[in-house]
C-alpha positions in Angstrom: 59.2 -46.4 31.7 58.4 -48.3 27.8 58.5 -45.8 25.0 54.7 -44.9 23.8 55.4 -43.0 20.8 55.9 -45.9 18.3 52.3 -45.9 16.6 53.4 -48.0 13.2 51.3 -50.7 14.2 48.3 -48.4 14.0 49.4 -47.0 10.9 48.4 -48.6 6.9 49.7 -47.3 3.9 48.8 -47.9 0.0 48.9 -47.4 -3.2 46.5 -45.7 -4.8 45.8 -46.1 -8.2 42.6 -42.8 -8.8 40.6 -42.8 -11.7 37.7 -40.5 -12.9 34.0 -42.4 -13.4 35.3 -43.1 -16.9 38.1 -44.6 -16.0 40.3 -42.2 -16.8 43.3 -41.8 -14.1 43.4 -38.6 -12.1 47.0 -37.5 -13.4 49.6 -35.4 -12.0 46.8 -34.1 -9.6 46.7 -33.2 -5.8 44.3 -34.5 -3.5 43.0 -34.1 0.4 43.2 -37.3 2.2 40.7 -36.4 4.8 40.1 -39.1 8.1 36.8 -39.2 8.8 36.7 -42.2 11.5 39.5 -44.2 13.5 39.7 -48.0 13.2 40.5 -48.0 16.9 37.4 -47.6 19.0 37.5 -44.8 21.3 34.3 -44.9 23.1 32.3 -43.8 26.1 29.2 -45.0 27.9 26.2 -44.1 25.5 23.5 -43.4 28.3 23.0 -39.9 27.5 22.8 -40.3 23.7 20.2 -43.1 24.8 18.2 -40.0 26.2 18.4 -37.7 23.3 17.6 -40.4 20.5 14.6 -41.2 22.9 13.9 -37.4 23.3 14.0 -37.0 19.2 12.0 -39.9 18.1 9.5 -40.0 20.9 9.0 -35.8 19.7 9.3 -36.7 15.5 6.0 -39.4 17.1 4.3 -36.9 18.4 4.6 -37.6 22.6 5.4 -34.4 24.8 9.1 -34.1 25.7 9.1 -30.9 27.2 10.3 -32.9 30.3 12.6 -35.3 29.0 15.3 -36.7 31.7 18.7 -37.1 30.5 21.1 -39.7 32.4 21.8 -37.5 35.4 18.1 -36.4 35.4 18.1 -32.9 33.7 15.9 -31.6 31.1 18.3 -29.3 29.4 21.0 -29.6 26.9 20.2 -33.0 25.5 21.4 -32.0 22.0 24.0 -29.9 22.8 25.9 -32.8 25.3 24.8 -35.5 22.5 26.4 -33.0 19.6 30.0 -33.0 22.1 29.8 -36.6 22.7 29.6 -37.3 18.9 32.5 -34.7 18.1 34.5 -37.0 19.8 33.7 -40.5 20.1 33.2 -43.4 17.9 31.8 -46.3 19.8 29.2 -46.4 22.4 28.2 -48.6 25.2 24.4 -49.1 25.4 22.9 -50.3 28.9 21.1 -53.7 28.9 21.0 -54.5 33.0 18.4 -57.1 33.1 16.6 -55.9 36.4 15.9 -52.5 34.7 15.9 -53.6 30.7 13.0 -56.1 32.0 11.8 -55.0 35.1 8.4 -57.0 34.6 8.7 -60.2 33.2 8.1 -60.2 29.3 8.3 -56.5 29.0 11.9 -56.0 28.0 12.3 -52.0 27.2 13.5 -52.7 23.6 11.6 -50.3 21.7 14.2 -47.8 23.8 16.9 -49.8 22.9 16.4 -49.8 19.1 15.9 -46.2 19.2 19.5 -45.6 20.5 21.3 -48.3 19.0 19.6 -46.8 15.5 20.8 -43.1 16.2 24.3 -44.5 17.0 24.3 -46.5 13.5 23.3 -43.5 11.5 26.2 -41.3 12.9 28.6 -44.2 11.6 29.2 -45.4 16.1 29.6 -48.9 16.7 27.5 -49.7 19.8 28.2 -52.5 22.4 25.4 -54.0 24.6 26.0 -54.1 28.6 25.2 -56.7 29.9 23.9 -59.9 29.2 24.4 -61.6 32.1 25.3 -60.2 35.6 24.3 -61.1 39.3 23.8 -57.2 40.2 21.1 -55.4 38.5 19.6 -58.5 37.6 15.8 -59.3 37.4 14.1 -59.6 40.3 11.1 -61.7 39.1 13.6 -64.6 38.2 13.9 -65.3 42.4 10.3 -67.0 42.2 12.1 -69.9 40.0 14.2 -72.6 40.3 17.4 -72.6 39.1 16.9 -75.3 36.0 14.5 -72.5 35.0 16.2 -69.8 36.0 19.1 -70.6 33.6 16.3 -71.5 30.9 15.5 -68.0 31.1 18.4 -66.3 31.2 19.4 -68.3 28.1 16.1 -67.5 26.5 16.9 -63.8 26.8 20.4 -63.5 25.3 18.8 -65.7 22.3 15.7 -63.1 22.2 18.0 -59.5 22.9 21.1 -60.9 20.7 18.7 -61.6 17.7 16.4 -58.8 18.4 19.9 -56.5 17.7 21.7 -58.4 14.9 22.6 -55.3 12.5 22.4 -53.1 15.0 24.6 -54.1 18.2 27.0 -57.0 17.1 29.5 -56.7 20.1 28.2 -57.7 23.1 29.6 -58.2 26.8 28.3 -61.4 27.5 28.6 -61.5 31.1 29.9 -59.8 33.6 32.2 -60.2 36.5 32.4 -63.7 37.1 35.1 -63.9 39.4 33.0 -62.7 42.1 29.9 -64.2 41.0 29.4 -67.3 42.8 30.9 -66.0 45.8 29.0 -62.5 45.8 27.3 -62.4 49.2 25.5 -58.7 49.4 22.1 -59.9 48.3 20.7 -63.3 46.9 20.0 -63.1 43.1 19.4 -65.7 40.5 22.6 -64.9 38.5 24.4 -66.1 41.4 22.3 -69.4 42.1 23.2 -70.7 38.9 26.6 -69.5 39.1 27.1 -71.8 42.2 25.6 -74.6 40.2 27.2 -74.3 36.9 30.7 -73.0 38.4 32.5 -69.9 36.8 33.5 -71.9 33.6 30.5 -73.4 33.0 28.2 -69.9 33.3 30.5 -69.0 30.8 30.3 -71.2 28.4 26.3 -71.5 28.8 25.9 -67.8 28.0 27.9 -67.7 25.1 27.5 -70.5 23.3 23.6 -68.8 23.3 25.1 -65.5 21.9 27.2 -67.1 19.8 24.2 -69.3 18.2 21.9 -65.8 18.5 24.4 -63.9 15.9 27.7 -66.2 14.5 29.3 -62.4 13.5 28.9 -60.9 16.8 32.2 -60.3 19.2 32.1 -61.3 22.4 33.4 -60.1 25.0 33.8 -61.4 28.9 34.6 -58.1 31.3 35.2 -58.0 35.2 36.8 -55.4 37.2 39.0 -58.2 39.3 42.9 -57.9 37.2 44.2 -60.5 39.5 45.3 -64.3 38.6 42.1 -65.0 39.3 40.4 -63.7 35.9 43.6 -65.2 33.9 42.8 -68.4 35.5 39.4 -68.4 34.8 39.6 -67.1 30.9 42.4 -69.8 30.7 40.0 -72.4 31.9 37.2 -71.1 29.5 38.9 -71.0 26.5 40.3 -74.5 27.5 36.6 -75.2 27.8 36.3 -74.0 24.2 34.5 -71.1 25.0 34.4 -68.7 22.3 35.9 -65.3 23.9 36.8 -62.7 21.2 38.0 -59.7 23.5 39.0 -59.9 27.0 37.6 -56.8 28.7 39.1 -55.1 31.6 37.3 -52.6 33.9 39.6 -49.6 35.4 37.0 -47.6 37.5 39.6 -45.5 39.3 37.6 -43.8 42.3 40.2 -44.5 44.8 43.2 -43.1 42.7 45.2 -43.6 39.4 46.5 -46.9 38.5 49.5 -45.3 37.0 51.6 -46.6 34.3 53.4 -49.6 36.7 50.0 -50.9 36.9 49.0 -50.5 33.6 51.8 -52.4 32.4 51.8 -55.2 34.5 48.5 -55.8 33.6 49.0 -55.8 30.0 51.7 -58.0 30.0 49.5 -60.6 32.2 46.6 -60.7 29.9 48.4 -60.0 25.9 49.8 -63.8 26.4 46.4 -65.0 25.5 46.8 -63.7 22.2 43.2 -62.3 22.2 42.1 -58.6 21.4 41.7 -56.4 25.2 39.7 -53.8 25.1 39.4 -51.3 28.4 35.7 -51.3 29.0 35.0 -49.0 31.6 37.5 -46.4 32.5 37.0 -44.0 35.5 39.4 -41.1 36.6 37.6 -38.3 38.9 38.7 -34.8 39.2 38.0 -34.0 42.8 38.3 -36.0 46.2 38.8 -39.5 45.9 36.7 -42.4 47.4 38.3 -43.3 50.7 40.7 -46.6 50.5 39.0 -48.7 53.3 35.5 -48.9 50.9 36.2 -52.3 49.5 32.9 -51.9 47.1 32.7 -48.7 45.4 28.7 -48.9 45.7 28.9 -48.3 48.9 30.4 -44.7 48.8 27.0 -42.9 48.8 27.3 -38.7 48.7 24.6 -36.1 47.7 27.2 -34.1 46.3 30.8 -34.4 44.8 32.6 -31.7 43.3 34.9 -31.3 40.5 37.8 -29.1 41.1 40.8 -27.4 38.8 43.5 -29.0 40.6 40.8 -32.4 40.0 40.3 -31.6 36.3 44.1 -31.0 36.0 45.1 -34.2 37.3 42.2 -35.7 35.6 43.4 -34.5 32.3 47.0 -35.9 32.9 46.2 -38.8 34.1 44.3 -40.2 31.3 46.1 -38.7 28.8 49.5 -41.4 30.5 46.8 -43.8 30.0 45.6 -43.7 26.7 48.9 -43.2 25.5 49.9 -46.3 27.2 46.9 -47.9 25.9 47.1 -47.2 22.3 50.6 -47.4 22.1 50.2 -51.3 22.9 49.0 -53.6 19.5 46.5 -55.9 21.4 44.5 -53.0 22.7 41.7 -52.4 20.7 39.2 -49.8 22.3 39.3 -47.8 25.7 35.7 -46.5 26.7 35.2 -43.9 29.4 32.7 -44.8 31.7 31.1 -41.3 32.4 30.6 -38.4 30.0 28.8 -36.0 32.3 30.2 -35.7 35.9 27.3 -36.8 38.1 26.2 -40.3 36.8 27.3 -43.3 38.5 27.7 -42.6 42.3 27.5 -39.1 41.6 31.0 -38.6 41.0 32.8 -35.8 39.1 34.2 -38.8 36.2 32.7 -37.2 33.5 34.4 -35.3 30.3 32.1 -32.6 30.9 30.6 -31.2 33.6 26.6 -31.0 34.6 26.0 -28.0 33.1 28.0 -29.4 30.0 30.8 -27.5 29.7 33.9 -29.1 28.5 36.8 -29.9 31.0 40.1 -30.3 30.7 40.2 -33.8 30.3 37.8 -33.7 27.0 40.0 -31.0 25.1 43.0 -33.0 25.5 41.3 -36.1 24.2 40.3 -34.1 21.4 43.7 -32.9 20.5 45.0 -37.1 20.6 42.1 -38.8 18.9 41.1 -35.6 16.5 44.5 -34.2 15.7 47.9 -36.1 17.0 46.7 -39.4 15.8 44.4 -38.3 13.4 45.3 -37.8 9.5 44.6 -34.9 7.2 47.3 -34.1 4.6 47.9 -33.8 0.7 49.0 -36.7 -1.8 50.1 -36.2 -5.5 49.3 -38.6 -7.6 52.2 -39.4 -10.7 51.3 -39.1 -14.7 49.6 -42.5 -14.1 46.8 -41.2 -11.5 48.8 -43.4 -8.8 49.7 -42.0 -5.3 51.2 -43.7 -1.9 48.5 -42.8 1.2 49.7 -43.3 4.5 48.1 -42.6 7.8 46.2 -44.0 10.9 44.1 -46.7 10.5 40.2 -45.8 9.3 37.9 -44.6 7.1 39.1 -41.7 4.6 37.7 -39.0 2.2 39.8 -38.2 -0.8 38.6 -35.0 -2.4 40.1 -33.7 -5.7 39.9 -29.8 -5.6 39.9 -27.1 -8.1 42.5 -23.9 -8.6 40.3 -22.2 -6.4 40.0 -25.1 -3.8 36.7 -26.3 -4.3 36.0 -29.9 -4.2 35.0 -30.9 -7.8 35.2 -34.7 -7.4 35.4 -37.3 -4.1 35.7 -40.9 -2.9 36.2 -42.8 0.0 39.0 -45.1 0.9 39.6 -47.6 3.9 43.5 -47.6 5.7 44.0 -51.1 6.7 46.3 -53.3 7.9 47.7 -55.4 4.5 45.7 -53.5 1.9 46.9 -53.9 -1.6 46.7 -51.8 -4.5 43.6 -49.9 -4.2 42.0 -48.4 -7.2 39.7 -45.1 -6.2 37.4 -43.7 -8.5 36.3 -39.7 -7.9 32.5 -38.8 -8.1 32.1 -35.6 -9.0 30.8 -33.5 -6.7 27.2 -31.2 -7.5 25.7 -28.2 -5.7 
């Protein structure tokens, strides 16, 4: 078993040179260097934040949402599970399935869209768009044309979504599970058609060569759930191709059981030899039975009801704290997102953080006490008789607040820990009732 406790590399110390507004330094003086955001992305699927922005603004236009569905199809609670989502995370995965983003032809839901993607900005999460281009959940209106259009308009509407969300969503998985794609025999979709066509490589490259042109800042990301030499050979071909992948994303929907560290590892070292950034996309532990091992596609394990458990949530909890440990111990990870935040969303199962009724489990306390308190600074600096100080801590956004004999905050600023940041100078606004 590898060591997971050596967290230098997400780590940044400066100098810090603090002046007042006149600037005057901040001499023999101590401070509170305060974190206020992580540089690493620790994210969750956004869909019920998606409801509550909706909920909000719809209400702040005047519509009626006494009725107002979250994810899972409640009513209640929408602030109060949006309120624990943000406590924790910092990065949200917004859903952009074709089939239902577009489910009649040139009326893409993207008033919806903006809503959430707005709400995330103004609480400081980065939000990722899912997905631009996948052969499940994919538009049903696109089987009446031929494929030459067919991949017209698929190119059209990564142009038209990409553009529509510059500022807003610039991180994008561009398409989705290509491995399987051309051979995917459960239903006949267009996505696939083309696939066959193009090939795996060139599907690729079509798509994002049309995000990339849509926003030239954007990451972009390619994501399947198949870990085997299969995906390395294809992201080997692609970038061979020239295909501009920033991130390689990994899916680890765990339904049938823990991939355990071995696994983890393994898989790591397979995929951190293309140099890239790997995030873990969608990340799935349940706490209570698991899905049987003969189901080969996890779609097809249909239940009414699926209970969480204590021994569940306790395994749950341990579990993925081995994981994220794992995870953020290694330097070319650069995000983890749980799939579920609320047991009962995809196939019903008992994956969430919290549980339908939105209290907290196990498994969300613990994460709380990793990203909010063992990897998360909060101490006191001194600066010298020259207002300069040495910060250190874990990579992010930071609030330095001066305080007063009797501790109260007479002047601030803010500060970003980065990797290679040079002498910093920080100037302290004072603060006003």
């Amino acid at each position: 078993m590898k060591r997971y406790d050596d967290l230098s590399h997400r780590k940044a110390k400066c100098l810090l040179r603090v002046v007042d507004r006149q600037g005057n330094p901040v001499a023999d003086a101590k401070l509170h260097l305060k974190q206020t955001r992580h540089e690493f992305l620790f994210g969750c699927g956004a869909f019920d934040l998606m409801a509550y922005a909706n909920s909000a603004d719809m209400a702040a236009e005047g519509a009626d949402m006494t009725n107002a569905p979250d994810a899972a199809g409640e009513t209640a609670g929408l602030k109060d599970r949006a309120d624990k989502w943000l406590a924790l995370y910092n990065y949200g995965t917004l859903p952009f399935y074709w089939g239902r983003f577009e489910p009649k032809e040139g009326d893409p839901q993207t008033k919806s869209l903006m809503r959430a993607a707005n709400f995330l900005r103004s609480h400081n999460v980065t939000a990722k768009g899912h997905p631009l281009c996948w052969h499940t959940v994919c538009a049903d209106w696109l089987m009446k044309y031929d494929n030459a259009t067919i991949l017209e308009k698929q190119l059209r509407r990564i142009t038209r979504d990409v553009t529509a969300f510059r500022g807003k969503i610039d991180m994008w998985d561009v398409i989705n599970e290509v491995v399987i794609m051309p051979i995917f025999d459960k239903y006949d979709n267009a996505v696939t058609r083309i696939c066959k066509d193009l090939g795996r490589v060139g599907i690729v490259k079509e798509t994002f060569a049309a995000a990339r042109a849509a926003n030239p800042d954007a990451q972009l990301l390619i994501n399947d759930f198949n870990t085997s030499i299969a995906y390395e050979i294809l992201i080997d071909g692609c970038l061979q191709a020239g295909v501009p992948i920033d991130t390689i994303g990994i899916q680890s929907h765990q339904h049938q059981g823990y991939w355990g560290a071995e696994k983890l590892e393994e898989v790591l070292e397979r995929y951190e030899h293309f140099g890239l950034p790997i995030h873990f996309t969608e990340n799935t532990l349940v706490s209570g039975s698991l899905i049987p091992p003969e189901i080969e596609d996890l779609n097809d394990f249909q239940v009414t009801e699926w209970h969480s458990t204590p021994e569940g949530e306790e395994r749950q909890m341990r579990q993925t704290e081995e994981m994220y440990r794992i995870l953020f111990a290694h330097p070319q990870v650069k995000a983890i997102t749980g799939w579920d935040f609320a047991d009962g969303a995809w196939l019903n199962a008992p994956s969430g953080v919290i549980r339908r009724d939105n209290s907290i489990k196990p498994v969300y306390e613990m994460l709380t006490r990793l990203i909010k308190g063992e990897w998360w600074t909060d101490c006191e600096i001194r600066t010298d008789a020259n207002g300069f100080a040495k910060a250190e801590g874990f990579k992010g956004d930071y609030l330095l607040e001066l305080p007063n004999k009797n501790g109260t905050t007479v002047g601030s600023g803010t500060l970003k820990l980065t990797a290679g940041l040079p002498e910093t100078q920080i100037t302290l606004d004072p603060n006003t009732p």
